[in-house]
The first five atom37 places (N, CA, C, CB, O) and aatype in JSON, in Angstrom:
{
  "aatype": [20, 20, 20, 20, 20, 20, 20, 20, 20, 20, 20, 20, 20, 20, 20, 20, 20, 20, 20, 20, 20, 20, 20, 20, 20, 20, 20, 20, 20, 20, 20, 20, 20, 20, 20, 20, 20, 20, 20, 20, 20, 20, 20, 20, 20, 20, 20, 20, 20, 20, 20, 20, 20, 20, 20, 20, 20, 20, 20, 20, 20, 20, 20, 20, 20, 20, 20, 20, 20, 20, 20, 20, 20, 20, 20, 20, 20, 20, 20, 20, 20, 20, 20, 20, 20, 20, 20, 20, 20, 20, 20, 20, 20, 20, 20, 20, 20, 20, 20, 20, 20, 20, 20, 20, 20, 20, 20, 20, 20, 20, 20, 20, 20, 20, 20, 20, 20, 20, 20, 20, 20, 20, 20, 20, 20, 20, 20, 20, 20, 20],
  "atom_mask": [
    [1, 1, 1, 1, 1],
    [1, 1, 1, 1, 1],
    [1, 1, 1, 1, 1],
    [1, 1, 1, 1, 1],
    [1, 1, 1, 1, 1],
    [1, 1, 1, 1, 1],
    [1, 1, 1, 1, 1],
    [1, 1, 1, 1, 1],
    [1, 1, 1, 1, 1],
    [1, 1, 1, 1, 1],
    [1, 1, 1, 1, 1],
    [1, 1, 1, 1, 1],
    [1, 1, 1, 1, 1],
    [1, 1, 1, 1, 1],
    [1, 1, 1, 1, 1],
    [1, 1, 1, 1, 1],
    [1, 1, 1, 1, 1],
    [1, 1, 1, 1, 1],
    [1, 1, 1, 1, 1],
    [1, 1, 1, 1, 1],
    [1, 1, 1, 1, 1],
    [1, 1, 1, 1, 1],
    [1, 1, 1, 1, 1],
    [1, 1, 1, 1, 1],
    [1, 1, 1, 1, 1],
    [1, 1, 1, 1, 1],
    [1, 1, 1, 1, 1],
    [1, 1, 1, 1, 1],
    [1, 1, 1, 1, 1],
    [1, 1, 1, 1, 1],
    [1, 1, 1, 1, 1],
    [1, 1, 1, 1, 1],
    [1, 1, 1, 1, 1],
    [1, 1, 1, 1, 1],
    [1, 1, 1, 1, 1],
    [1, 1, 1, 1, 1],
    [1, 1, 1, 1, 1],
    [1, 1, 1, 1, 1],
    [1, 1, 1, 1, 1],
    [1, 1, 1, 1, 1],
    [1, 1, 1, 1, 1],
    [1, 1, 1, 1, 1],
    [1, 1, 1, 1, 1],
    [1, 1, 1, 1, 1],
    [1, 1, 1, 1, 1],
    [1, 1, 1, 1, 1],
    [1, 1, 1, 1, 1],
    [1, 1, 1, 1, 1],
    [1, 1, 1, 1, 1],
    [1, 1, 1, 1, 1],
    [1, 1, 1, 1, 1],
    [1, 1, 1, 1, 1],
    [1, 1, 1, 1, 1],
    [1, 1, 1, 1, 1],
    [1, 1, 1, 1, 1],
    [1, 1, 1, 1, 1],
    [1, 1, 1, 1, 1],
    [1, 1, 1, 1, 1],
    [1, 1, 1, 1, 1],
    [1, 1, 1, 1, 1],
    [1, 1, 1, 1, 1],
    [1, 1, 1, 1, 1],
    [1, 1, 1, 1, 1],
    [1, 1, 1, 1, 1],
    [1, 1, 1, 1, 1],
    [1, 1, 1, 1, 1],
    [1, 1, 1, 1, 1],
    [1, 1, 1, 1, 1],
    [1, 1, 1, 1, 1],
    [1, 1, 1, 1, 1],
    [1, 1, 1, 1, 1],
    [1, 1, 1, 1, 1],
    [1, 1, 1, 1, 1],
    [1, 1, 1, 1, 1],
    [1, 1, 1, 1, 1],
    [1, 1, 1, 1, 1],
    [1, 1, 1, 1, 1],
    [1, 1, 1, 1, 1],
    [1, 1, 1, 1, 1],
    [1, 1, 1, 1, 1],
    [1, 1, 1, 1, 1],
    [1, 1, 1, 1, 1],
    [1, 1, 1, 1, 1],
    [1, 1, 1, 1, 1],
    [1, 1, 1, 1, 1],
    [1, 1, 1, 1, 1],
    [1, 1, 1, 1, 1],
    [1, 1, 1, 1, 1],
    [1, 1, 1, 1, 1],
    [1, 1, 1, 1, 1],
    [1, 1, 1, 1, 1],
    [1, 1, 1, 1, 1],
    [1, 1, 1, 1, 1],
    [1, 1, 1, 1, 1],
    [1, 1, 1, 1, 1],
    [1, 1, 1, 1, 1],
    [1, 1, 1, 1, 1],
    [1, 1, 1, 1, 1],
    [1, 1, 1, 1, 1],
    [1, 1, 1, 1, 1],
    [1, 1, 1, 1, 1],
    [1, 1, 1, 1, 1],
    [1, 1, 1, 1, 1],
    [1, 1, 1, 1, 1],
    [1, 1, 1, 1, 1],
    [1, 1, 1, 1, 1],
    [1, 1, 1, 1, 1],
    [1, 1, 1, 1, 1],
    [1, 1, 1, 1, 1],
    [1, 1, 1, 1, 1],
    [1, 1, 1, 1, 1],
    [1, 1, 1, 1, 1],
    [1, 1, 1, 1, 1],
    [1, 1, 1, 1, 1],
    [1, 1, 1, 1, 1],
    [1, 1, 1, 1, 1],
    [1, 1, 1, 1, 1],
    [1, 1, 1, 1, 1],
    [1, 1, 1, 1, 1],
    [1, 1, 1, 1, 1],
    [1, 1, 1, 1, 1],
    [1, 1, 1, 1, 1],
    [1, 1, 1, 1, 1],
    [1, 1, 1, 1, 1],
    [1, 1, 1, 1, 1],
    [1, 1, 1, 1, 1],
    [1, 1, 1, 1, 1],
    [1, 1, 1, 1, 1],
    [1, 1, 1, 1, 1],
    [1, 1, 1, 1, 1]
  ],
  "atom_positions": [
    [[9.96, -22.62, 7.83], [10.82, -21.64, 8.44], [11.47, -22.29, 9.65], [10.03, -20.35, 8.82], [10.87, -23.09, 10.37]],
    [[12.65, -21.92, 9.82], [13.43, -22.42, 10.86], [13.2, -22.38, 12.19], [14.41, -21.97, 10.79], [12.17, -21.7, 12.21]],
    [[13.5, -22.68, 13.52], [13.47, -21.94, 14.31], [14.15, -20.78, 14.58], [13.51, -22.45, 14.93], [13.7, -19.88, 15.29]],
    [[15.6, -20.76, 13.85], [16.21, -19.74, 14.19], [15.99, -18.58, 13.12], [17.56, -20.13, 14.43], [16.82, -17.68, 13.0]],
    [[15.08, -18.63, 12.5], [14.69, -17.73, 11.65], [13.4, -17.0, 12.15], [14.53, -18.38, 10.39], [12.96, -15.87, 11.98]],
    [[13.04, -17.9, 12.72], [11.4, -17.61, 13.04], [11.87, -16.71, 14.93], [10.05, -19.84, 13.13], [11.04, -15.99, 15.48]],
    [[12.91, -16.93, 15.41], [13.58, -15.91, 16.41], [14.21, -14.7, 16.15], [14.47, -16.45, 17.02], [14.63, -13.95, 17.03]],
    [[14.31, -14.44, 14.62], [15.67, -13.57, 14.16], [14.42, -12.38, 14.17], [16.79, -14.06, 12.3], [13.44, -12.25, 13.44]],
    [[14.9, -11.6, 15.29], [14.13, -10.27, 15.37], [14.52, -9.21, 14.15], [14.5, -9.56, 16.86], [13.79, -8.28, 13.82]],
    [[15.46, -9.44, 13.69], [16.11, -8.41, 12.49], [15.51, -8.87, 11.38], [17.78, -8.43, 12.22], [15.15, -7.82, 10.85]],
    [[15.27, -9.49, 10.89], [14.23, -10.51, 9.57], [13.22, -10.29, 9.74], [14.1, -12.1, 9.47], [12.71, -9.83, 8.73]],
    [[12.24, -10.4, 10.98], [10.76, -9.92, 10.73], [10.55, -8.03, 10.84], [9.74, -10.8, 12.11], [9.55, -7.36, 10.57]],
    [[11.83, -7.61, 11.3], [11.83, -6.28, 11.46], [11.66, -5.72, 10.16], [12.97, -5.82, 12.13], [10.67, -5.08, 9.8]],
    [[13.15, -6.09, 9.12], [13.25, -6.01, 8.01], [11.88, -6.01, 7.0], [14.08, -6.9, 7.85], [11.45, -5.17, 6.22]],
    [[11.4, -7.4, 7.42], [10.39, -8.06, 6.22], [8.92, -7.19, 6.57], [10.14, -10.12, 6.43], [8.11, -6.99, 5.67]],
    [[8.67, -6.64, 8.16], [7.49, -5.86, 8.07], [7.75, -4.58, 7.65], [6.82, -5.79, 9.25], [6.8, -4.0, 7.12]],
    [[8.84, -3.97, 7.74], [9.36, -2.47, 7.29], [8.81, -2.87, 5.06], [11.99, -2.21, 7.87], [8.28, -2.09, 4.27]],
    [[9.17, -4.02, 4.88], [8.83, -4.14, 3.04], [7.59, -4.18, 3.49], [9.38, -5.6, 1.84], [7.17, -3.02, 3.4]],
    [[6.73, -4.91, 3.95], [5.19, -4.93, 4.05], [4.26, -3.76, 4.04], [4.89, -5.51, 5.17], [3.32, -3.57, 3.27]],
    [[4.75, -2.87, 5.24], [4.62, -1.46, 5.31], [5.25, -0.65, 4.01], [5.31, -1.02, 6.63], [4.8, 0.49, 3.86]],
    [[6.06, -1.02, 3.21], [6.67, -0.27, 2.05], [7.52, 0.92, 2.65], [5.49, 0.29, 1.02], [7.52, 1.97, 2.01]],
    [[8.1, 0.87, 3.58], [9.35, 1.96, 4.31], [10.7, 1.49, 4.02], [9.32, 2.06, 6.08], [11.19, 0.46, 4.49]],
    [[11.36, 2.46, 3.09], [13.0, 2.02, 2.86], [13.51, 2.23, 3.74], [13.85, 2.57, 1.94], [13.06, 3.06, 4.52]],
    [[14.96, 1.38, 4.06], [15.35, 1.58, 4.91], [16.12, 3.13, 5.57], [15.85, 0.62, 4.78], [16.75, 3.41, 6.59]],
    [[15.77, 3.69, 4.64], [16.64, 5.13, 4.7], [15.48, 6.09, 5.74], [16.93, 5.99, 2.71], [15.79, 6.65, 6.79]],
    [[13.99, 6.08, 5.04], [13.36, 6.13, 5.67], [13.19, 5.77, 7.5], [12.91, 5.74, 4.9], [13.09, 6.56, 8.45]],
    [[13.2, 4.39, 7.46], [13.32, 4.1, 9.11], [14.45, 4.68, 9.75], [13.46, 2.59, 9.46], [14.38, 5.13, 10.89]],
    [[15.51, 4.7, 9.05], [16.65, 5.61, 9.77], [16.26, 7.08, 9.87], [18.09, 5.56, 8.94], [16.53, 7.65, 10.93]],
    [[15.82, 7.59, 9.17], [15.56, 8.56, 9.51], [14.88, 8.91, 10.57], [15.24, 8.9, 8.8], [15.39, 9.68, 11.38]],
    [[13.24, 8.24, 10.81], [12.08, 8.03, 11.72], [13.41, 8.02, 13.15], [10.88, 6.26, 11.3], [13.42, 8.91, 14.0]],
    [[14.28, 7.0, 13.15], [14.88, 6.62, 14.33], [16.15, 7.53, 14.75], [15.25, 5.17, 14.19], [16.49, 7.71, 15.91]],
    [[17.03, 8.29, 13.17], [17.76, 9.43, 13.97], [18.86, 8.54, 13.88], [17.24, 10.0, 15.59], [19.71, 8.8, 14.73]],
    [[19.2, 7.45, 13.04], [20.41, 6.96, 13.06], [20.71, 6.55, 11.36], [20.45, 5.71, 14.19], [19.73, 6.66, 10.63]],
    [[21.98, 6.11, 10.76], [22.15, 6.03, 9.58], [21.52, 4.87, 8.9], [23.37, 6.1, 9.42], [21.44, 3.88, 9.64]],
    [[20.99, 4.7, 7.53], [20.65, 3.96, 6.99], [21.73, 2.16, 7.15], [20.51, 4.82, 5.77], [21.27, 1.03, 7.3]],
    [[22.95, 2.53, 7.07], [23.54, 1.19, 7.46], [23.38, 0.69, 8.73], [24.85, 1.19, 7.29], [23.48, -0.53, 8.89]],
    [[23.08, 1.63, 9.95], [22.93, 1.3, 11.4], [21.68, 0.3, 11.17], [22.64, 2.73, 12.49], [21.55, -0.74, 11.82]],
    [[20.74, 0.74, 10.13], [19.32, -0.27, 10.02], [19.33, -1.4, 9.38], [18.22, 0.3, 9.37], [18.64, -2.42, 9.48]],
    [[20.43, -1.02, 8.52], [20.96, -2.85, 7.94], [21.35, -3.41, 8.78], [22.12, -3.19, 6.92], [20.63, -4.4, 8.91]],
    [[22.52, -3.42, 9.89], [23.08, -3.59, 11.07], [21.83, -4.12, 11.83], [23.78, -2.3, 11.64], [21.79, -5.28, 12.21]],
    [[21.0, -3.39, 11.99], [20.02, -4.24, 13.05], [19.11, -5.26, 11.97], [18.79, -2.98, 14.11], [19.03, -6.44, 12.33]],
    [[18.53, -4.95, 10.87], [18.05, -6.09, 10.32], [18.48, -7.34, 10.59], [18.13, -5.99, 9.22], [17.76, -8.28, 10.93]],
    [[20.73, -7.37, 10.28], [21.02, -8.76, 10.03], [21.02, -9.39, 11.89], [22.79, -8.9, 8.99], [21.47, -10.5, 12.14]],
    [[20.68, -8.85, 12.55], [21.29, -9.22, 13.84], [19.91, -9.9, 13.77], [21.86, -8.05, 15.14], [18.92, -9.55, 13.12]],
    [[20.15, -11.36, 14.88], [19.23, -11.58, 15.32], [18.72, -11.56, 17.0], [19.21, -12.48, 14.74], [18.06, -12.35, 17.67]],
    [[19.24, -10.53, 17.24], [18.45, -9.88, 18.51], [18.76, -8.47, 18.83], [18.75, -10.65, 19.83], [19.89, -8.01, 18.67]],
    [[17.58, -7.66, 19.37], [17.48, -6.56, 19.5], [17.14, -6.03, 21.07], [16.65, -6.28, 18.53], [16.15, -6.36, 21.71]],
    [[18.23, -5.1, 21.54], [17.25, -4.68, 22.52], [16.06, -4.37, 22.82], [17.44, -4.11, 22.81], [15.56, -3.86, 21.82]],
    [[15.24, -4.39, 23.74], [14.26, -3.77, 23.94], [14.2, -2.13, 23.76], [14.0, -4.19, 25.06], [13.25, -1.77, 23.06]],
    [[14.82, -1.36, 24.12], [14.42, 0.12, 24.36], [14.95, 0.53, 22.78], [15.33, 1.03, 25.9], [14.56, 1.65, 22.43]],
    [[15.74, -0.19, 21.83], [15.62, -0.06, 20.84], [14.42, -0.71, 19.77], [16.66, -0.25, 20.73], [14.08, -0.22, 18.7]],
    [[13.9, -2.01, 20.42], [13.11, -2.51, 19.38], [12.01, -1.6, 19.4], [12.71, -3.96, 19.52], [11.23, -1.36, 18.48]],
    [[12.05, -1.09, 20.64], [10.0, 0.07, 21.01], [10.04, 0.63, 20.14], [9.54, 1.46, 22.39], [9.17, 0.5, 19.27]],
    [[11.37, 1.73, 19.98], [11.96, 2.51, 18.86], [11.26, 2.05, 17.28], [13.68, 2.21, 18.9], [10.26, 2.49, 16.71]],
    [[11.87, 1.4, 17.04], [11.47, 0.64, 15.84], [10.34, 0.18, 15.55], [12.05, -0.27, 15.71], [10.15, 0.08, 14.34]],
    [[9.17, -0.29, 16.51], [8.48, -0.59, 16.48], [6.77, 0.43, 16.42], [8.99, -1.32, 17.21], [5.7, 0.06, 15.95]],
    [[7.2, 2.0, 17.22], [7.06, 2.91, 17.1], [6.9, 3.37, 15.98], [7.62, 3.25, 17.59], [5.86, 3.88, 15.57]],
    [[8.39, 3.18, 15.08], [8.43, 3.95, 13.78], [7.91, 3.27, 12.72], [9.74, 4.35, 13.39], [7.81, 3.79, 11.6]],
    [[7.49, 1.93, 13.0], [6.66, 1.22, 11.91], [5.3, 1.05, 12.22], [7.17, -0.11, 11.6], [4.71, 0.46, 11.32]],
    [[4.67, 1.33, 13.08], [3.44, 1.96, 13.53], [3.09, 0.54, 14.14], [2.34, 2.76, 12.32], [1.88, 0.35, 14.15]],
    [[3.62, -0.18, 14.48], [3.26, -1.76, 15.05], [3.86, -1.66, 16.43], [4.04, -3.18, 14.1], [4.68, -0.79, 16.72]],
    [[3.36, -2.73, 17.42], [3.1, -2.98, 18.9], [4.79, -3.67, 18.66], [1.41, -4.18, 19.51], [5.25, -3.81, 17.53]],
    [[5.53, -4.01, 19.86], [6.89, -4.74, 20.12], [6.07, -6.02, 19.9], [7.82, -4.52, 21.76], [6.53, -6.75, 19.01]],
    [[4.98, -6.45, 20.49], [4.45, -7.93, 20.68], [4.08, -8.25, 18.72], [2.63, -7.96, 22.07], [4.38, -9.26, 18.07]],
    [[3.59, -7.37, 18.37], [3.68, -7.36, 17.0], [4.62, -8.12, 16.07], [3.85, -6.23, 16.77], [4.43, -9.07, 15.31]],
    [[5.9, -7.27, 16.45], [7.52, -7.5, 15.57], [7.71, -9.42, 16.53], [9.45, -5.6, 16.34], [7.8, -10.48, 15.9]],
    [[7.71, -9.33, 17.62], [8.0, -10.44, 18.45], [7.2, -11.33, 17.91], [7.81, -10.29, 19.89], [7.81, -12.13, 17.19]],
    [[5.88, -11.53, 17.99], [5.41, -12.66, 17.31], [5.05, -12.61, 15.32], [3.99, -12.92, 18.25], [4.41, -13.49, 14.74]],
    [[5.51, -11.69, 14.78], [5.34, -11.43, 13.55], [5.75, -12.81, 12.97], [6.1, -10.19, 13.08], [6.8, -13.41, 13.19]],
    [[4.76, -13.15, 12.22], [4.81, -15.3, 11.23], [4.54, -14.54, 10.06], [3.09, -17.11, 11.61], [3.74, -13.62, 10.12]],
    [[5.13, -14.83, 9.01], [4.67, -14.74, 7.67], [3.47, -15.6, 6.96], [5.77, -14.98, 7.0], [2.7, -15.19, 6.1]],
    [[3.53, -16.87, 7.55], [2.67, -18.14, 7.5], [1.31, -17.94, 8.1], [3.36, -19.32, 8.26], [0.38, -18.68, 7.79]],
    [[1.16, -16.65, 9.24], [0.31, -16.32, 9.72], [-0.47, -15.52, 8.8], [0.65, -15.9, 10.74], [-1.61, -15.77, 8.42]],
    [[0.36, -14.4, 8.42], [-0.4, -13.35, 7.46], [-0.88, -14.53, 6.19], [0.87, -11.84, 6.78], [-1.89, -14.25, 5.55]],
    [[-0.29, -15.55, 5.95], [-0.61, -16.17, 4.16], [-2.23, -16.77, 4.78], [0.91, -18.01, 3.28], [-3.4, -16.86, 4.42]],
    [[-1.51, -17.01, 5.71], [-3.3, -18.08, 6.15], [-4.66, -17.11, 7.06], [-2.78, -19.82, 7.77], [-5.69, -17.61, 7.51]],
    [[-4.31, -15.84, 7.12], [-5.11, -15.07, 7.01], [-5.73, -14.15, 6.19], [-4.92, -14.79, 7.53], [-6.82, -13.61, 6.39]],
    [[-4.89, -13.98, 5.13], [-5.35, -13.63, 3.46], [-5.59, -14.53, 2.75], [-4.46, -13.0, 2.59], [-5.76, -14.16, 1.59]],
    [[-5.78, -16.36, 3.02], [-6.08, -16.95, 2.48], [-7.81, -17.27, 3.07], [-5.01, -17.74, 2.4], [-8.84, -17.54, 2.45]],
    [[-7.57, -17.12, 4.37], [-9.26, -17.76, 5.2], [-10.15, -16.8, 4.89], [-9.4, -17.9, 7.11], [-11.33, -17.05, 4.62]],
    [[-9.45, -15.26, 4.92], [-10.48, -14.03, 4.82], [-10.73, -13.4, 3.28], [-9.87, -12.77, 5.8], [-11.68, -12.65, 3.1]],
    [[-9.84, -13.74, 2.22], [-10.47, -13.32, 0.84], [-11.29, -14.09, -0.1], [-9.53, -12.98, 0.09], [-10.84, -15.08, -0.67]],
    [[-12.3, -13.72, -0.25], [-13.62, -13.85, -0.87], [-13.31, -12.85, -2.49], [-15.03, -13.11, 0.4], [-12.74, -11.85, -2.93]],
    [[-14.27, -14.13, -2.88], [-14.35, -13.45, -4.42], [-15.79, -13.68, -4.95], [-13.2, -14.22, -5.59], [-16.21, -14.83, -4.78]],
    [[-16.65, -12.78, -5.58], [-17.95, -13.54, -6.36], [-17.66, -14.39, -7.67], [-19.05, -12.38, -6.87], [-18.41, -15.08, -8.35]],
    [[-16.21, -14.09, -7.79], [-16.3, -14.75, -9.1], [-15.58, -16.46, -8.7], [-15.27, -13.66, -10.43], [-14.74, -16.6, -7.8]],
    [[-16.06, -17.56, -9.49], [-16.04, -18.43, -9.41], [-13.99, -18.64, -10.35], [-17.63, -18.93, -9.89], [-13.14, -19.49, -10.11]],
    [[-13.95, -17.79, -11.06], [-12.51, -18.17, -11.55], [-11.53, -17.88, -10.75], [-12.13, -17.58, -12.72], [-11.76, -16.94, -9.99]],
    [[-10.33, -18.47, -10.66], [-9.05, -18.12, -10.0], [-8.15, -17.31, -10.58], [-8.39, -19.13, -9.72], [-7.11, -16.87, -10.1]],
    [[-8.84, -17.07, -12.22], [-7.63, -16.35, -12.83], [-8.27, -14.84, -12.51], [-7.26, -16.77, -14.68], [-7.33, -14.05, -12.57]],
    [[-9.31, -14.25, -12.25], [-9.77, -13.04, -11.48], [-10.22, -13.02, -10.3], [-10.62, -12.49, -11.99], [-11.33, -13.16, -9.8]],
    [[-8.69, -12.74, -9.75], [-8.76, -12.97, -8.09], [-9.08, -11.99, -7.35], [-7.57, -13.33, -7.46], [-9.59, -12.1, -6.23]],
    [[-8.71, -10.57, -8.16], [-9.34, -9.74, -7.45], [-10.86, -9.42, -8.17], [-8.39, -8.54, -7.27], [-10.97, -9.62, -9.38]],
    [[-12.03, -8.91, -7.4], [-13.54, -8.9, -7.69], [-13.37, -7.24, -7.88], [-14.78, -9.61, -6.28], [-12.52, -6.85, -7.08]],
    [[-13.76, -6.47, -8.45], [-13.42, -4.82, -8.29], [-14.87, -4.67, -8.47], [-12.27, -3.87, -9.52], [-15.11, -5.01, -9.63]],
    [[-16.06, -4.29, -7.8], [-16.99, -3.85, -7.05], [-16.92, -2.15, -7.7], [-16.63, -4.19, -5.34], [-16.28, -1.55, -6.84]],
    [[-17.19, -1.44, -8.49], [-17.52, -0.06, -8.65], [-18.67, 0.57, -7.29], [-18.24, 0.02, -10.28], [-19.73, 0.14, -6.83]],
    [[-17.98, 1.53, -7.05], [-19.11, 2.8, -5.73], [-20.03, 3.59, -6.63], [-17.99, 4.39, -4.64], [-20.97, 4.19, -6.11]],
    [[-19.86, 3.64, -7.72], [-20.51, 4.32, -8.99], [-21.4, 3.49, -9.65], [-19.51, 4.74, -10.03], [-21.33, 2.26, -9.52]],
    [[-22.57, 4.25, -10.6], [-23.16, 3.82, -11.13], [-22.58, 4.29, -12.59], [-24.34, 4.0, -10.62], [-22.73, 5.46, -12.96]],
    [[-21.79, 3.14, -13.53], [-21.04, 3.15, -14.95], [-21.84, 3.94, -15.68], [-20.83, 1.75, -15.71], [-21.12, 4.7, -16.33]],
    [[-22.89, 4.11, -15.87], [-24.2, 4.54, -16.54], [-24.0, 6.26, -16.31], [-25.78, 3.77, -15.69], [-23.84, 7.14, -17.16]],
    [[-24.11, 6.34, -14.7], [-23.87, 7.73, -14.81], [-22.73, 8.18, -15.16], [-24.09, 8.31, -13.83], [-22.76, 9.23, -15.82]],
    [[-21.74, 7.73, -14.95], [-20.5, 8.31, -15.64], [-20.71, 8.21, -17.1], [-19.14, 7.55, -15.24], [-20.09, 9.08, -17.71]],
    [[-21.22, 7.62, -17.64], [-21.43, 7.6, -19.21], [-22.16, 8.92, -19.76], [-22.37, 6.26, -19.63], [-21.9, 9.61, -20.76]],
    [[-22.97, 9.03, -18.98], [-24.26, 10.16, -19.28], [-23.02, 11.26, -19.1], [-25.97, 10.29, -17.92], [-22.42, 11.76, -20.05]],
    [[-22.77, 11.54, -17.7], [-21.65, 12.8, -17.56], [-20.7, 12.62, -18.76], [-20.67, 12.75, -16.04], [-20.53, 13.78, -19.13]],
    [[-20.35, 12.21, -19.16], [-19.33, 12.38, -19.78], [-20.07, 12.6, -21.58], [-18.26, 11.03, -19.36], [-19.52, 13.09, -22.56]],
    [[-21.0, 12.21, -21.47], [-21.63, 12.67, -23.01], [-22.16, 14.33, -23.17], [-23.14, 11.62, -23.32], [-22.15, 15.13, -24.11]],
    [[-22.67, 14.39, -21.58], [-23.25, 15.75, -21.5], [-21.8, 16.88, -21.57], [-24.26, 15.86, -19.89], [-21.84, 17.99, -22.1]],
    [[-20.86, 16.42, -21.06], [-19.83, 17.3, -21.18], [-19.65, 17.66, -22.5], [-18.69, 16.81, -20.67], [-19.81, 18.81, -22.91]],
    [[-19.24, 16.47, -23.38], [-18.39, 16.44, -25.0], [-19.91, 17.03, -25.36], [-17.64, 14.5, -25.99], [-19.71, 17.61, -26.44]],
    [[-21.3, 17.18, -25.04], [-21.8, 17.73, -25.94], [-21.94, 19.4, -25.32], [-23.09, 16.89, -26.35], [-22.3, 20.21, -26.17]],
    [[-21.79, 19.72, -24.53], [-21.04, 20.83, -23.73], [-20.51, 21.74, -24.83], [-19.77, 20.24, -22.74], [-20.87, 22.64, -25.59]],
    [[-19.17, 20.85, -24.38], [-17.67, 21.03, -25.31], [-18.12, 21.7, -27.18], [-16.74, 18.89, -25.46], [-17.84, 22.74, -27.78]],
    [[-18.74, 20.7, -27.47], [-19.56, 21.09, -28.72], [-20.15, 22.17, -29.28], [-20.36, 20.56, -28.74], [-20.16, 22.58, -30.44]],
    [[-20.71, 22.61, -28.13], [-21.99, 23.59, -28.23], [-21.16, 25.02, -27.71], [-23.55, 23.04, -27.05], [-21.42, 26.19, -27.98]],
    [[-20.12, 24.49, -26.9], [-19.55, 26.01, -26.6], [-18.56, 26.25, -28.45], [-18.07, 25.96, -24.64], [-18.57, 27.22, -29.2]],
    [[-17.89, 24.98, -28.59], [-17.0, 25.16, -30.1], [-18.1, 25.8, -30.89], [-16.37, 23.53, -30.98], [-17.75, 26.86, -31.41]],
    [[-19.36, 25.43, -31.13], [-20.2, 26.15, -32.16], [-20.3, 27.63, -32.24], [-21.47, 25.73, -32.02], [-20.23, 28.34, -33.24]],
    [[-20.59, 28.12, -30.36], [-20.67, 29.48, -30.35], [-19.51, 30.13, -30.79], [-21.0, 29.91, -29.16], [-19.46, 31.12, -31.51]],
    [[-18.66, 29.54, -30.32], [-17.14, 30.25, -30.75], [-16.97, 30.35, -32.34], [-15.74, 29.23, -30.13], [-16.22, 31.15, -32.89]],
    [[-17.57, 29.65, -32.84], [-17.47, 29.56, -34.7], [-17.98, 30.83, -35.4], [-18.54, 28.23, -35.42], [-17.65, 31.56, -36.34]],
    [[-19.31, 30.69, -34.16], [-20.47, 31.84, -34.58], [-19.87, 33.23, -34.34], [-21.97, 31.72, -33.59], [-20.04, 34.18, -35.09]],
    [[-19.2, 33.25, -33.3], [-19.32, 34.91, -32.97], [-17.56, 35.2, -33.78], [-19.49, 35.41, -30.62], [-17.05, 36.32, -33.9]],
    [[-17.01, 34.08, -34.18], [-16.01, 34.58, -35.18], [-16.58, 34.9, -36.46], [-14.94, 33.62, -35.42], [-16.35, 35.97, -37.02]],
    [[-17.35, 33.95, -36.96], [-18.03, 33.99, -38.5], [-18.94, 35.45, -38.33], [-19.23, 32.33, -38.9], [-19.33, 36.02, -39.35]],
    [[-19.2, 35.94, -37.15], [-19.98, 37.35, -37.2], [-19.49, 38.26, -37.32], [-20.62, 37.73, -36.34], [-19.68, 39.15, -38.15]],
    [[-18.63, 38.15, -36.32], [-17.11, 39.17, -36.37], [-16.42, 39.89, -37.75], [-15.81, 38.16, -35.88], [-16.16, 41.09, -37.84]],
    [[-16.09, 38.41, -39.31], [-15.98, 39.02, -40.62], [-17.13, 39.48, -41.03], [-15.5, 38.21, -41.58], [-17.22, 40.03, -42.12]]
  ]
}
């Protein structure tokens, strides 16, 4: 990254507003000005202060935040801090169940035999009915 990229307050503004997942229509809104006014400040590369607070406010992040925001930072902190038990790279994410699979198995048999036993009665008190 450049230096003058790695200064362009409108680029890390932009690129944390995708991180956060906020369209830009959205932040205009949060801020009370038009969706192109937020393209407008994306491409610029400098922002006032009493506007960046603004912005910075509406993306729930500190000014020192947007100001020192590195992309290279976030890669090499999702790279030092994710752990996996599994030894492969092609299952990178580990998905850990809060449940015991077993009991959901049982629930779900006791239901369909539930389900069953109420269909039977219903058979019965029609077949009584003729």
């Amino acid at each position: 990254m450049s230096t003058a990229t790695k200064n362009h307050i409108g680029r890390k503004i932009s690129r944390i507003r995708e991180l956060r997942d906020i369209k830009q229509e959205a932040l205009a809104q949060a801020l009370g000005i038009s969706q192109q006014a937020v393209s407008a400040i994306e491409n610029s590369e400098t922002v006032e202060d009493a506007k960046l607070e603004e912005i910075a406010k509406a993306l729930g992040v500190t000014v020192e935040g947007i100001k020192n925001f590195s992309e290279e930072t976030i890669l090499n902190i999702i790279s030092n801090t994710f752990t996996s038990n599994d030894s492969s790279t092609i299952n990178a994410i580990n998905i850990q169940p809060t449940f015991n699979p077993v009991d959901k198995i049982v629930e779900l048999y006791e239901r369909l035999l539930q389900a069953e036993k109420d269909k039977v009665a219903y058979m019965e008190k029609l077949v009584n009915k003729n």
